[in-house]
C-alpha positions in Angstrom: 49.5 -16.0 171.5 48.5 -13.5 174.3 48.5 -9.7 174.2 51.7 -9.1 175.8 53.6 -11.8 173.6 52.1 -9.7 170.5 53.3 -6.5 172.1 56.6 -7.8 172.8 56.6 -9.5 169.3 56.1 -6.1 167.2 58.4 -4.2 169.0 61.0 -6.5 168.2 59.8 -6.3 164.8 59.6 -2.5 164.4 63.1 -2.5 166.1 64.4 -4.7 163.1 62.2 -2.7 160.3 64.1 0.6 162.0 67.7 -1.5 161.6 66.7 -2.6 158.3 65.7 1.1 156.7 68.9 2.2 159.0 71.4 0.1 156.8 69.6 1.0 153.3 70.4 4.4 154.0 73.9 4.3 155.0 74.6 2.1 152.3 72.9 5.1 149.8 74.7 7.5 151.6 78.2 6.0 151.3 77.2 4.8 147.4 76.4 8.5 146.7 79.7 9.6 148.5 82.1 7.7 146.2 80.5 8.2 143.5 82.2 9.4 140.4 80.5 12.8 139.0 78.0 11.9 135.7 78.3 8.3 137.3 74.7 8.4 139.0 72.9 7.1 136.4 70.4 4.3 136.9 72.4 2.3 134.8 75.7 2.5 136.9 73.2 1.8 139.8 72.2 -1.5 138.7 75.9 -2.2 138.1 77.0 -1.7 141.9 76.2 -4.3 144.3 75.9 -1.3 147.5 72.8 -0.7 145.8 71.4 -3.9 145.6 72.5 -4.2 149.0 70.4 -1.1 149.8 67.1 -2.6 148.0 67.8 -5.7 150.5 67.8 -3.8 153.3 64.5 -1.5 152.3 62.9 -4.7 151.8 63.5 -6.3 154.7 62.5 -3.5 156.9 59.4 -3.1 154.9 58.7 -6.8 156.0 59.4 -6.8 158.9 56.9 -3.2 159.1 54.1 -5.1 157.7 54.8 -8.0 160.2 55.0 -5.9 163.4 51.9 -4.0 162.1 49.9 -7.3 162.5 51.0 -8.4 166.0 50.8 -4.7 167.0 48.4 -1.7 167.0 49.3 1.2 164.7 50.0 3.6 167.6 53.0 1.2 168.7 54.3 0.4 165.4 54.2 3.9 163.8 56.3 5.1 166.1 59.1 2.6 166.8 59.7 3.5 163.4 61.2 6.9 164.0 64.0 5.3 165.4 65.4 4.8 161.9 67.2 7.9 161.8 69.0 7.5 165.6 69.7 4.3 164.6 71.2 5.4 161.1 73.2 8.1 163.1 76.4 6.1 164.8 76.1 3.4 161.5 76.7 6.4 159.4 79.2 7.7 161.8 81.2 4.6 162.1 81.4 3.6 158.2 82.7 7.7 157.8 85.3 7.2 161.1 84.4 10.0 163.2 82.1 10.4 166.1 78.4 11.7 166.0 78.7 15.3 167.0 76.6 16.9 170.1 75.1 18.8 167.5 73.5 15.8 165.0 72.5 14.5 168.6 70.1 17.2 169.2 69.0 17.5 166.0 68.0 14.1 165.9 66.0 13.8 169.3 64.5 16.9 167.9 63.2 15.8 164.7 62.1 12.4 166.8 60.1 14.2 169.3 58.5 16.1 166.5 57.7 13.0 164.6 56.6 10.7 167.4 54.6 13.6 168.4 52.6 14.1 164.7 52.1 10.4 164.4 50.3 10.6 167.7 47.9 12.5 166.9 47.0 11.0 163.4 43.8 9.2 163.5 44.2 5.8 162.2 42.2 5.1 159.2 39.7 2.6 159.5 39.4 -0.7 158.8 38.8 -1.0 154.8 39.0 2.6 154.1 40.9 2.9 150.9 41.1 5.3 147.9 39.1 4.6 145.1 40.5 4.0 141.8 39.5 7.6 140.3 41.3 9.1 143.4 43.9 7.1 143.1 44.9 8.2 140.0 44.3 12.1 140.6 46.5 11.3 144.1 49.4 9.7 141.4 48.9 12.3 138.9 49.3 15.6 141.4 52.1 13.5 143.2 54.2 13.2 140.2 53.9 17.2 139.4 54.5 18.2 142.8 58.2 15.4 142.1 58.6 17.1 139.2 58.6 20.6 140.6 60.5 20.0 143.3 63.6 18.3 141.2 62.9 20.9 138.1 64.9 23.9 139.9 69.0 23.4 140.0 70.5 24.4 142.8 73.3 23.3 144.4 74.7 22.3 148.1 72.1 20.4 150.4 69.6 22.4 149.0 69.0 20.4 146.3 69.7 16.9 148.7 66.6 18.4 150.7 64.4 19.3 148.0 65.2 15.6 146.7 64.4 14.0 150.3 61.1 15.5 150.3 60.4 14.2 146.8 61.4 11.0 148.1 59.6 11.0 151.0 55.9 12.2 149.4 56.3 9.0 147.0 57.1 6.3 149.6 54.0 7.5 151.4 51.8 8.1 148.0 53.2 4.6 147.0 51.9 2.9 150.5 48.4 5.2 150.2 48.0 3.2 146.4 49.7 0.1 148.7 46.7 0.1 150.7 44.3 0.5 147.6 45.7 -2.2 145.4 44.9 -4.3 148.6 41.4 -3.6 149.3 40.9 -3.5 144.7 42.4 -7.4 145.4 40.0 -8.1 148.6 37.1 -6.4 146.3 36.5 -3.9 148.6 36.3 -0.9 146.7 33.5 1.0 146.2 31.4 0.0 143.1 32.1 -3.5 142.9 35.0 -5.6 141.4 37.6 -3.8 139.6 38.8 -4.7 136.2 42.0 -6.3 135.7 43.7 -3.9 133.8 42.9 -1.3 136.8 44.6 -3.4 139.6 47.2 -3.8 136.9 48.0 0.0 136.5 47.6 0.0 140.2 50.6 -2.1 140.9 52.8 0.0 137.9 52.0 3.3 139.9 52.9 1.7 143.3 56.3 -0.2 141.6 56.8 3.6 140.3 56.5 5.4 143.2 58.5 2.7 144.9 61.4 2.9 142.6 61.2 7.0 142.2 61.2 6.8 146.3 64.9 4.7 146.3 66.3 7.0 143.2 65.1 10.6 144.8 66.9 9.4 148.0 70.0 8.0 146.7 70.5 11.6 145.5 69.6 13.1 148.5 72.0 11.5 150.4 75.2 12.8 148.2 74.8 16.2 150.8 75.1 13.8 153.5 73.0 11.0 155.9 71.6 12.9 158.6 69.4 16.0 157.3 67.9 13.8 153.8 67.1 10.6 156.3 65.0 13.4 158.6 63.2 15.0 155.9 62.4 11.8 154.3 60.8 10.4 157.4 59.0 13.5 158.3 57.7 14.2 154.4 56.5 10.0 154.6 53.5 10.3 157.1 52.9 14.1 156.3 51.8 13.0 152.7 50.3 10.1 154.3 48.5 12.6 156.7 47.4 14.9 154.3 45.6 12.6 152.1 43.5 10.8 154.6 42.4 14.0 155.8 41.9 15.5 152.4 40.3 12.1 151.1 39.6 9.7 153.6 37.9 12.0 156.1 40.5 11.3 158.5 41.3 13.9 161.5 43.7 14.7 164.4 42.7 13.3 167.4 41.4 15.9 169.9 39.8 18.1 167.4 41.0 22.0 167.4 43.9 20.6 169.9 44.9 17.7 167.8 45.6 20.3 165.1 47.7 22.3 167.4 49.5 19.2 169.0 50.3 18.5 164.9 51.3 21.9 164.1 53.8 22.1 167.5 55.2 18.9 166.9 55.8 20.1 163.0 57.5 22.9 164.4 59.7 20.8 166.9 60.8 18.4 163.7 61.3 21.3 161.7 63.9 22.2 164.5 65.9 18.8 164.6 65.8 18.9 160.7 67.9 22.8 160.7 70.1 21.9 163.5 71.0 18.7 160.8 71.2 20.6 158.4 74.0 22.5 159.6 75.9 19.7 161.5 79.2 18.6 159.6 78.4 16.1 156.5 78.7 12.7 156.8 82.2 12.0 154.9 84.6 9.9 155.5 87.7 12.1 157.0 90.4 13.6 153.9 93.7 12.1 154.0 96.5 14.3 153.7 97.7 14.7 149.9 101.3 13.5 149.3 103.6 16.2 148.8 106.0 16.2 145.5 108.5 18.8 145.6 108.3 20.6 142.2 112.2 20.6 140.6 113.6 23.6 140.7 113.5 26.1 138.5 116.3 27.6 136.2 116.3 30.9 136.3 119.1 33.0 134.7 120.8 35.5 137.1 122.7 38.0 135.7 125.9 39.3 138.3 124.9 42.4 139.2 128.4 44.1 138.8 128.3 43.3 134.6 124.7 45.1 134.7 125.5 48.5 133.2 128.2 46.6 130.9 125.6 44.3 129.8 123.6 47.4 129.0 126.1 48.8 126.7 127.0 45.3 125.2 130.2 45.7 126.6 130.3 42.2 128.2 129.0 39.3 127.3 125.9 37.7 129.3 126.8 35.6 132.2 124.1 33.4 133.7 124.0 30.9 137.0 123.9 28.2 134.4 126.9 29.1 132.0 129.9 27.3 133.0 132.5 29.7 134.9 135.3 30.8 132.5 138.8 30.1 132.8 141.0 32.1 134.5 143.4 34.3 132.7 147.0 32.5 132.4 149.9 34.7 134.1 152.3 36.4 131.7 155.4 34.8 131.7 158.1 35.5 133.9 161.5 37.4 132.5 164.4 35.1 132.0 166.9 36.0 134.7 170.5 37.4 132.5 173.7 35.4 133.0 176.4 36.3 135.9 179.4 36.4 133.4 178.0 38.8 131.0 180.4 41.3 129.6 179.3 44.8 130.5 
């Protein structure tokens, strides 16, 4: 296969892993919509085929990420996979019946510019650069207290649906950092030789962990809507991812003292799409209009006002709207008319 085939290959590939992740979270967003209240338990989950349905789709986008990522270079691939959330955009808007608004329009080419433009300048990490197992732990260990923190605090509104996204978003990108580990602990890789069994095993629980925290922390983000979470969580994805190659791996923005500033714009241009989201309308499915019963009327007693100061006195008995109307008084009767031939 020749360059350009490749190239052509992955980004038909990245456009299907951006339909595939597009669907999961529509399908999370309207399973989190109709949703009963104290029915969000992982047990009711497991019960509703939209979720499974969701899972589907999240694992064939991730397929289809892994395959574009070997037919095309990171740069390309990375990318192409922002355009989850404009592809999630007029699914989300058909399934609710409305239009997508000007405002979710901008707010989503916003937070795509930002987030093409930070992925740019990551370095990519190098070929068989990986976290060793004692890193890999601390990474899981912090991970799960920063989670923690951010889902401790109650609030309420899309707040909380935000606080949640990023959540969900650090783990995904934690889970493919450990991802990336388990792979090279399986290729034996790793610094320090071979690792034990038991090791790669408690590798592969922290990734299926992370993995299944990831899908739970969105499907509650996505009860404040589809638009703002779906942002957050690809923005919070490659930040985490970001962070710990520099922290760890030794990684770096390209262009030095630039790179940094090109990241901290293109943060500050994503942070922009992600508030003009926020306060576009939320992606429900338009109210029908309640079905009026007329309430039966009400008895009330009313008392004729010309009896009031009678009624006062007791003088005349109570008369209501409701009693039946008395009968009339009969005429006295009439005298009897005296005969013609009466004597005087």
């Amino acid at each position: 296969m020749s360059s350009v085939d490749g190239i052509v290959l992955a980004v038909l590939l990245s456009l299907v892993s951006a339909a595939g992740y597009a669907l999961a979270a529509v399908a999370q967003s309207r399973l989190a919509a109709h949703a009963e209240p104290g029915r969000g338990s992982l047990r009711a989950l497991l019960t509703h085929a939209g979720w499974w349905w969701s899972v589907g789709f999240n694992a064939a986008g991730a397929l289809a990420h892994v395959a574009a990522l070997h037919y095309g270079p990171l740069t390309l691939v990375q990318p192409l996979g922002a355009l989850t959330l404009v592809a999630a955009l007029p699914l989300g808007a058909h399934y609710a019946r409305r239009r997508v608004t000007r405002g979710e329009w901008r707010g989503a080419l916003w937070t795509l510019a930002g987030l093409v433009g930070l992925i740019a300048v990551t370095g990519p990490a190098a070929p068989g650069d990986a976290l060793s197992l004692n890193e890999s732990l601390a990474v899981a260990a912090a991970t799960a207290s920063f989670v923690a923190l951010l889902t401790a605090r109650r609030s309420a509104g899309r707040t909380l649906g935000l606080r949640h996204a990023t959540a969900s978003g650090i783990a995904s990108g934690v889970g493919s950092a450990l991802t990336q580990t388990l792979t090279a602990a399986l290729a034996m890789e790793l610094p320090g030789g071979p690792v034990p069994w038991w090791q790669v095993a408690l590798l592969a629980v922290l990734i299926a962990g992370f993995a299944v925290g990831g899908l739970l922390l969105a499907q509650t983000a996505y009860r404040g809507g589809l638009a703002a979470p779906l942002a957050v969580v690809n923005l919070s994805n490659p930040a985490a991812a970001a962070v710990i190659g520099v922290v760890l791996l030794g990684e770096s923005f390209r262009g030095g003292a630039w790179g940094w500033l090109a990241a901290a714009a293109a943060s500050a241009v994503a942070a922009r799409g992600v508030v003009l989201l926020t306060t576009a309308p939320p992606d429900t499915p338009p109210s029908t209009r309640p079905e009026v019963v007329p309430a039966a009327p009400a008895t009330v007693p009313v008392v004729l006002p010309d009896v009031l100061p009678a009624l006062a006195h007791g003088l005349v008995p109570d008369v209501t709207a409701d009693s039946p109307p008395a009968p009339a008084p009969l005429p006295p009767p009439a005298p009897l008319p005296a005969p013609a031939n009466a004597p005087g």
